[in-house]
C-alpha positions, 0 to 999 in steps of 0.5 A: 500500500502506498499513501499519496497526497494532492497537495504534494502532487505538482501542477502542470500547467500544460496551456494557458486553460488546462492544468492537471494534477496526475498520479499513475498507479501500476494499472491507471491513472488518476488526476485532478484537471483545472479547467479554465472557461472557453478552454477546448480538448481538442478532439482525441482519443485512446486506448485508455477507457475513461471516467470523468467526474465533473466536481464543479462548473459545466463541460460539453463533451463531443463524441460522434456526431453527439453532445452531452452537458455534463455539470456537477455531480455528473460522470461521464464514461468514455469507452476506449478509443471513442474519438472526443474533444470537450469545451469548458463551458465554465471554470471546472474541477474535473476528476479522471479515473484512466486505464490502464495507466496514460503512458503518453501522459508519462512520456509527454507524447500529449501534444494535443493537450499542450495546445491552445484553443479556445471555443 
């Protein structure tokens, strides 16, 4: 067992509207994203099946040829590979639960996330 802490994991600021906080485990990934309002996630995908518990604000997650609000309170399941892109809709506090782990997030092969758009 091992204990980890937020407040002692960096932030990374990766564009001027996204910022994460990532705890890799042996078979996932965990993080905090900071979200900034009009800030976009390009559209993406990836092997990793994700889970996206919204703590606060309001995103739109785009997903073939589909919109989906998803506020607080709300979580979002996105099944591996399934190309999506989001919008910030409102400064947001997001929870991701990934597996297996995001080995590009691990190698900074995340380009996408490194960029700056805006909706």
């Amino acid at each position: 067992m091992k204990l980890h802490r937020w407040n002692q994991i960096a932030v990374e600021q990766l564009n001027p509207t996204f910022a994460r906080q990532a705890l890799h485990t042996d078979r996932m990934t965990i993080a905090y994203l900071h979200l900034t309002q009009g800030g976009v996630v390009p559209e993406h995908h990836h092997e990793n099946e994700q889970v996206s518990m919204v703590l606060s604000g309001k995103l739109k997650f785009i997903a073939a040829g589909e919109e989906y609000l998803v506020g607080a309170g709300e979580v979002m399941q996105i099944p591996s590979n399934l190309p999506h892109r989001v919008e910030v809709l409102e400064d947001s506090v997001v929870f991701d639960l990934f597996a297996p782990i995001r080995a590009d997030w691990l190698s900074g092969n995340d380009a996408y996330l490194r960029q700056t758009e805006r909706s």
